[in-house]
C-alpha positions in Angstrom: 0.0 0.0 0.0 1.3 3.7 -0.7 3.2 5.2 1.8 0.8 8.1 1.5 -2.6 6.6 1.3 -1.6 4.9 4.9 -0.8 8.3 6.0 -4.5 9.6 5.0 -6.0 6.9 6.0 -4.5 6.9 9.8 -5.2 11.3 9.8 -8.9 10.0 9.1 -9.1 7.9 11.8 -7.8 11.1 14.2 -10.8 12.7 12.6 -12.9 10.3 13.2 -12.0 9.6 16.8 -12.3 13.5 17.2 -15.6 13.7 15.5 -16.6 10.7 17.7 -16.2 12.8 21.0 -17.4 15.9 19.2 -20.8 14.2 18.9 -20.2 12.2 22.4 -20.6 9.0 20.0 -18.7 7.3 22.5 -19.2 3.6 21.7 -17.9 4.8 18.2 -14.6 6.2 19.9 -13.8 3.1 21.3 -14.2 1.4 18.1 -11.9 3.9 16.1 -9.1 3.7 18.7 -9.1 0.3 18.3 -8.9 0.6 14.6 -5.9 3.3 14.6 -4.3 0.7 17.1 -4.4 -2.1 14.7 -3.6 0.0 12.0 -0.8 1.6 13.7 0.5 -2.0 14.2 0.4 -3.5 11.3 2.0 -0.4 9.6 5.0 -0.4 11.9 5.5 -3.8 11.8 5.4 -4.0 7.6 7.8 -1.4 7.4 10.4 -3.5 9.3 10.0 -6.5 7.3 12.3 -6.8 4.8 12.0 -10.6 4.0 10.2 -11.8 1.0 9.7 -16.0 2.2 6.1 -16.6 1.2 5.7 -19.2 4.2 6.9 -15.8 6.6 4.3 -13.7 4.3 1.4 -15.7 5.1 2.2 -16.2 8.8 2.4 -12.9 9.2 -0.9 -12.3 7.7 -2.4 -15.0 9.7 -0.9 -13.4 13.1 -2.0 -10.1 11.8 -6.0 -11.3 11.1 -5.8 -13.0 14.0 -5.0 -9.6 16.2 -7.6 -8.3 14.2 -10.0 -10.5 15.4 -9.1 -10.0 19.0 -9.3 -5.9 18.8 -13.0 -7.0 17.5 -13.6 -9.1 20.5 -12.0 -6.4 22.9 -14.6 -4.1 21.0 -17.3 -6.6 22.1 -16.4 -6.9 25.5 -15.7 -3.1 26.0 -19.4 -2.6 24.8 -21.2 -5.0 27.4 -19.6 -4.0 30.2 -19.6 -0.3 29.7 -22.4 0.7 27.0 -24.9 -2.6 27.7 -24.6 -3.5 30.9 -27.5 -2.2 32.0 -29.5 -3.8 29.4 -27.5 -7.5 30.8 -28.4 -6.2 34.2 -32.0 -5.9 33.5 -32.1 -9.1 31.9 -30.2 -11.3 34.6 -32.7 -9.7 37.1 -35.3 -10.5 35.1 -34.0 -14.4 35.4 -33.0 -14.8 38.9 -35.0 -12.0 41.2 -38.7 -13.1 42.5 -40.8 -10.3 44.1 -42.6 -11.5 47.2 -45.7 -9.5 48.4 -47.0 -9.7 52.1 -49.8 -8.0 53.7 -51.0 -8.0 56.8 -54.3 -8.4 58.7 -56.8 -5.7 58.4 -57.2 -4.4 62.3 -60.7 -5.4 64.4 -63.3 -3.5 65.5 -64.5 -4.2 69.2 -67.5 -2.7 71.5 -66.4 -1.3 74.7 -65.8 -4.9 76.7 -64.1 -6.6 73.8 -66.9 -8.4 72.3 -65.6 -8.7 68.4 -68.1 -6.5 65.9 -65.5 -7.2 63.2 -62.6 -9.5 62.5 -60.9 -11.4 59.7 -61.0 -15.0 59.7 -59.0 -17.7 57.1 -61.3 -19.8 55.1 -59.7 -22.9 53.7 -60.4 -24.9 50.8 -61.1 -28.6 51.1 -60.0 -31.2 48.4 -59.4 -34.3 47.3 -56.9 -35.9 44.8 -59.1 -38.8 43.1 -55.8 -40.6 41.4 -55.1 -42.1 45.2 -58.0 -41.7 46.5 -59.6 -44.8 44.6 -56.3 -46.4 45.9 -56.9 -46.1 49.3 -59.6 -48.3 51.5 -59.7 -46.1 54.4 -61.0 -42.3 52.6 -64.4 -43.6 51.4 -65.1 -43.7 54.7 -63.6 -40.6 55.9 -65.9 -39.4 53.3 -68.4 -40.4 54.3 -68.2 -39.3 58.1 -67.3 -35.7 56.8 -70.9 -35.9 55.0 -72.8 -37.4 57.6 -71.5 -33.9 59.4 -72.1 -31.4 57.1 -68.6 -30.5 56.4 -69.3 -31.4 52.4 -73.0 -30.7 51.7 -73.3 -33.5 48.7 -74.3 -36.8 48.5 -72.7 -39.8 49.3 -73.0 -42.2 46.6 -73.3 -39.8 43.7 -69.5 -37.6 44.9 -68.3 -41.1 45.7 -69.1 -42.3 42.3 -67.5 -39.1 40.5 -64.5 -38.9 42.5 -64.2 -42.7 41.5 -64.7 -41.9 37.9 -62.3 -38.9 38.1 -59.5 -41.5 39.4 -59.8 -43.8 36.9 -58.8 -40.6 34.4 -55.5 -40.2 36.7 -57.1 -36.8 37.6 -55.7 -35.2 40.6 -58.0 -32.6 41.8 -61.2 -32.6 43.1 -62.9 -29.5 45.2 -65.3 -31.0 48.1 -66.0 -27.1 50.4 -64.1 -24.1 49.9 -65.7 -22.4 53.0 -63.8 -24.0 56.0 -63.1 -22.0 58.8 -60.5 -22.6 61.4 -62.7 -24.5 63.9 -63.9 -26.5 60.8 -60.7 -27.2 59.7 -59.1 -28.5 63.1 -62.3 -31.0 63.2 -62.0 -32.3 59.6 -58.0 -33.0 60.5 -59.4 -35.2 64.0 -61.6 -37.0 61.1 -58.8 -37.7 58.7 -56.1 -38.7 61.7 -58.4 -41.4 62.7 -58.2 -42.4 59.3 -54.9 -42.1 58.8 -55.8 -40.3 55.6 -54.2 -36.3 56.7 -52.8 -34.8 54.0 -52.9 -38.0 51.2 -56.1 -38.4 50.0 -58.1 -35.5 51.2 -56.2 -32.1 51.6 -56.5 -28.6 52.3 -55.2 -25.8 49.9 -54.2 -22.5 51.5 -56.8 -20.3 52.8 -57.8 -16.7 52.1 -59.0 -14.1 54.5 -63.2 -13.2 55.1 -64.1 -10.4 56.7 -66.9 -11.1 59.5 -69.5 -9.1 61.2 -71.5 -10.0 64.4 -75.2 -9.6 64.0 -74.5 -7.7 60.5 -78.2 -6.6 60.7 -78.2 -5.0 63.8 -74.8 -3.4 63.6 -74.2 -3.5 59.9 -75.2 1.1 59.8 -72.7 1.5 62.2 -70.0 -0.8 61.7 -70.2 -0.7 58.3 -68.7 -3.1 55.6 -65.5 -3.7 53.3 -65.7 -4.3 49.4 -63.6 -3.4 46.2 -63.8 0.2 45.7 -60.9 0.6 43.5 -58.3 -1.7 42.8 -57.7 -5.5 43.8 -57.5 -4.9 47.6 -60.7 -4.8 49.5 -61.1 -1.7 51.5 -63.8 -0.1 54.0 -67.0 1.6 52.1 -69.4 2.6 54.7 -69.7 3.0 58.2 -66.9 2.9 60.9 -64.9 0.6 58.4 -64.8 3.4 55.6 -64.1 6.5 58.4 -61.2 4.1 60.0 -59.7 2.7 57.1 -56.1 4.6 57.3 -56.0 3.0 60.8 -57.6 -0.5 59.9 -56.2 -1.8 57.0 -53.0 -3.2 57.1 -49.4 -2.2 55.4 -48.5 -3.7 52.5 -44.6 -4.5 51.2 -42.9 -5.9 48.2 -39.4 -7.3 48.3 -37.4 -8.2 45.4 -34.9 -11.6 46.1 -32.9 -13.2 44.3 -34.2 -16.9 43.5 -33.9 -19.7 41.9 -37.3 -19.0 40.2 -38.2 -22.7 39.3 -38.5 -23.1 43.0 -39.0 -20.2 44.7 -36.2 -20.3 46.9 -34.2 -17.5 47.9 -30.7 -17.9 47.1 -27.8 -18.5 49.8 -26.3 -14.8 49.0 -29.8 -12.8 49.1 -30.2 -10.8 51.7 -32.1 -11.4 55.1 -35.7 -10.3 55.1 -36.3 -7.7 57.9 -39.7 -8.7 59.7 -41.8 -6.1 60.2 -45.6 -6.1 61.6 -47.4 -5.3 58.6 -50.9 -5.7 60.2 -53.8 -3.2 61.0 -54.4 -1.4 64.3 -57.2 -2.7 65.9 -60.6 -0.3 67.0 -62.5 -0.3 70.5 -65.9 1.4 70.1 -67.2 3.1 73.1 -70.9 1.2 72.0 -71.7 -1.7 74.3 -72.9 -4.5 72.7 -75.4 -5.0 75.9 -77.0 -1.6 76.0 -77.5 -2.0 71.9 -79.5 -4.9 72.7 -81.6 -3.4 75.3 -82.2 0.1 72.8 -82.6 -1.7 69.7 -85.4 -3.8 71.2 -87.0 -0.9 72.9 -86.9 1.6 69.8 -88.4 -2.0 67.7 -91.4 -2.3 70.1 -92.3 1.7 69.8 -91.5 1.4 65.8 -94.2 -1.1 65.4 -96.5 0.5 68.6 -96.3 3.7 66.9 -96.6 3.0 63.0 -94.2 5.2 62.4 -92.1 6.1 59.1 -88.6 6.3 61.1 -87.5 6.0 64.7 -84.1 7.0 66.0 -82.4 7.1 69.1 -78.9 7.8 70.9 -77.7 6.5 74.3 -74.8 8.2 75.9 -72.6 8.5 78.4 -73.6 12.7 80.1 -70.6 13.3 81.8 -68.1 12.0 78.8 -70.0 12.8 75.8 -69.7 8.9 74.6 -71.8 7.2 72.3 -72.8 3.7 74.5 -75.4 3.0 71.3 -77.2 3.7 68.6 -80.4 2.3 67.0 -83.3 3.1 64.1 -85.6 1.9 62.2 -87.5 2.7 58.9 -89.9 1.2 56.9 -87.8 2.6 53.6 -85.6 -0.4 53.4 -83.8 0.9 50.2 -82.1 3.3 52.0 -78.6 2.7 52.9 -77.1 5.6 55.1 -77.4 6.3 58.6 -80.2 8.8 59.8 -78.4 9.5 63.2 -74.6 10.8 61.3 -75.7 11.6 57.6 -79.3 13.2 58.0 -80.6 16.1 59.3 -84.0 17.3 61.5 -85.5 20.3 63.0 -84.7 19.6 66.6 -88.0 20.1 68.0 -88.7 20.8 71.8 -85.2 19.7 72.6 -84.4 22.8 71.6 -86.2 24.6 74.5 -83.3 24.1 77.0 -80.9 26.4 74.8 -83.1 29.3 74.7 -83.7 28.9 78.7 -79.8 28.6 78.9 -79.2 31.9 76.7 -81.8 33.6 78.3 -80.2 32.5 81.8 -76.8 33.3 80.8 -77.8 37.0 79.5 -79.9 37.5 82.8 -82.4 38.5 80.7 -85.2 35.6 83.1 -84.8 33.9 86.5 -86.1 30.5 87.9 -89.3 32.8 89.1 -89.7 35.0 86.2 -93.5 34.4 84.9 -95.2 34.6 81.6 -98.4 35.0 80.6 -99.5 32.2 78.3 -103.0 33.2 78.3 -105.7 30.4 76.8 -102.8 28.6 75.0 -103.1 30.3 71.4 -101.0 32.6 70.4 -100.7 34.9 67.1 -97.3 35.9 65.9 -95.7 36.7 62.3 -99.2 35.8 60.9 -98.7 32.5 62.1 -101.2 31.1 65.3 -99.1 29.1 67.5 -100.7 26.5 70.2 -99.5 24.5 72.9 -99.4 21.1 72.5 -101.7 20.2 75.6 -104.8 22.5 76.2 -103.9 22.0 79.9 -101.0 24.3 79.6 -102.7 27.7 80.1 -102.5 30.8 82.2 -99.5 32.3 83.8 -96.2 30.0 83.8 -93.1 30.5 85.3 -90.0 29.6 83.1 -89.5 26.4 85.4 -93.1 25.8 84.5 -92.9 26.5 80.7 -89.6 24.1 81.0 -91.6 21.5 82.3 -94.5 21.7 80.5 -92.8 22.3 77.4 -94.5 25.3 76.7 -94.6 26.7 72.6 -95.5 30.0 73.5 -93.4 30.6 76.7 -90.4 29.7 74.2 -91.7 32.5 71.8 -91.8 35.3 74.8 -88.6 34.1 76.1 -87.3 34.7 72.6 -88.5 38.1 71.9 -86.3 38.9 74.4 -83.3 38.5 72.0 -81.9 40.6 69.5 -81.5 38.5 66.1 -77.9 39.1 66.8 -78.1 37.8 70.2 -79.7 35.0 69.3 -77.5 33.8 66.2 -74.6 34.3 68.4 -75.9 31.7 71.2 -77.0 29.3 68.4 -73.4 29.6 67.5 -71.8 29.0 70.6 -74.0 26.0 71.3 -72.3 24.5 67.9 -75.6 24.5 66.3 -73.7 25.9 62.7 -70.9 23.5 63.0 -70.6 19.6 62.7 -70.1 18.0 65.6 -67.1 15.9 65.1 -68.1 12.1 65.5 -65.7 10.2 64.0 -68.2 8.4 61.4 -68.3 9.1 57.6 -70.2 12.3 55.7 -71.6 13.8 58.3 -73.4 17.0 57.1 -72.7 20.5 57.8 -75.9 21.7 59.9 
């Protein structure tokens, strides 16, 4: 080759290796160094050689494609584990790591003494594997006792005969009850032991979790329920369950190990697992679960007594403000909030006592102040206003118009007011804001 073009041809490769870096083609650099390297070589080592043996010719060409071949696999090697190796990274992860996902228990709801209103319980799924079933004398009658208890709600003959059948195919599943609790499940295993049969012929598969509720219908309004809202993960949707949830549900984790992912086992060199307590907090009501018995029966009897459309009523505690229970009823049965938190009523002649109170407070009456309630009809704001009883008549004092509940006393004892005055008392009795009780969508009065 001219002594010249070799010359050009090594200045373009400084070019290029400039250029390269110019451009921050970087991969490119590497390959043009290489290049100019080889090149370099072979153009110093020709110029030595003086000798004109073919045999030393074509070993020298040899040695010389052979280098050439190596600066190529230098190339390679330089590219995976600087340029690619994210790429092999990803893919070796890919091969070897397993995520493993753990939950933990959503929390429990309790009334006041620690009777359980809601708690999660496994549920288990009960099997058999007909190939060695048919092989084995004993589990027909395990079977059989199982049935004769109600732990698999089938017939006899008929399952026996399809399990039977189902051997015979060299099948090796067969589902017999997947709602077995944990009581149910410690039973079935005293059956099967006797038997000999635990865990050959008749199996359980891993449970899941079920949320339960004691006496759903009588404390379902309060308590409230779980379902799928959004997501795979069920999650509280009414009731205490919804306005708890944050507090309830239990923390979730994901961990990425490396495994051998045929097996599922974690590999010598992967690092420890750090237990942590991933479950819910658990929730004590201040309702007792015997006082809701004795108000819910009460407020049914005056329900029906009464005929009426809705009933309602609140026990609590005077001195501490807590709610000991709750009850309603309704004849509306499509419905499906609670009347007590999420609706709203004129309050009626419970609403006496705060106008005595203001009026008290602003010394405006005393215990002995009377008023004149004449023959119990009164005209005011082109409205006629009555007492409810035609017994309550004449001249009252305000311990009598408390007593007696009297309509038009509470209209005199409120003309005493400016609408200032007044607005400003319902305000500081908390009549304009909500009150705070630690249950879902209550509304703004």
């Amino acid at each position: 080759m001219n002594k010249k073009l070799k010359i050009f041809l090594l200045l373009i490769q400084i070019l290029g290796i400039g250029l390269s870096l110019y451009y921050k083609k970087f991969l490119l650099t590497v390959a043009v160094l290489l290049m100019l390297a080889f090149n370099l070589y072979v153009f110093f080592k020709w110029k030595k050689i003086k000798m004109k043996n073919n045999f030393i010719l074509r070993s020298f060409i040899v040695s010389d494609v052979i280098l050439f071949c190596f600066f190529i696999l230098m190339f390679r090697m330089v590219q995976i584990q600087l340029f690619d190796s994210e790429n092999y990274k990803e893919a070796i992860n890919k091969q070897v790591n397993v995520e493993r996902k753990e939950g933990g228990e959503r929390g429990n709801i309790y009334d006041s003494k620690g009777k359980g209103l809601a708690y999660s319980i496994n549920m288990y799924e009960l099997s058999v594997d007909p190939k060695r079933f048919v092989k084995s004398a004993e589990a027909p009658e395990a079977l059989k006792e199982l049935i004769n208890k109600k732990y698999i709600r089938e017939n006899y003959k008929p399952l026996l005969s399809t399990i039977n059948k189902l051997g015979k195919e060299d099948r090796v599943y067969k589902r017999l009850n997947r709602n077995i609790d944990d009581v149910e499940k410690k039973e079935i295993e005293n059956i099967l032991e006797k038997y000999k049969i635990k865990g050959k012929n008749i199996i359980f598969l891993t449970g899941r979790k079920e949320r339960r509720y004691y006496k759903a219908d009588q404390y379902f309004f309060l308590v409230g329920n779980i379902g799928f809202k959004k997501g795979t993960e069920k999650e509280g949707i009414f009731g205490i369950e919804l306005f708890y949830e944050n507090y309830l549900k239990g923390d979730r984790s994901s961990r990425v190990i490396p495994s051998i992912r045929s097996l599922g086992v974690g590999l010598p060199t992967a690092e420890a697992r750090t237990k942590v307590n991933l479950n819910g907090m658990d929730l004590h009501l201040t309702i007792d679960n015997d006082l809701q018995y004795i108000l819910d029966d009460e407020m049914e009897k005056q329900f029906k007594k009464t005929n009426s459309e809705e009933a309602y009523a609140i026990m609590m505690d005077p001195n501490t403000g807590k709610v000991l229970a709750t009850s309603f009823f309704r004849k509306n049965k499509k419905a499906v909030t609670n009347p007590i938190f999420q609706s709203q009523l004129e309050p009626g002649s419970i609403f006496k006592p705060l106008i005595i109170a203001a009026a008290l407070e602003e010394k405006k009456i005393k215990k002995t102040t009377k008023f004149d309630i004449g023959d119990g009809t009164f005209r005011r704001y082109n409205h006629t206003i009555k007492e409810s009883s035609r017994s309550v008549k004449g001249v009252l004092t305000t311990e009598e118009v408390l007593k007696k509940s009297s309509n038009i006393g509470m209209v005199l004892m409120g003309d005493m007011f400016t609408n200032e005055e007044f607005d400003n008392y319902l305000e500081r009795f908390g009549l304009y804001s909500k009150t705070g009780v630690d249950y879902p969508y209550e509304q703004t009065p």
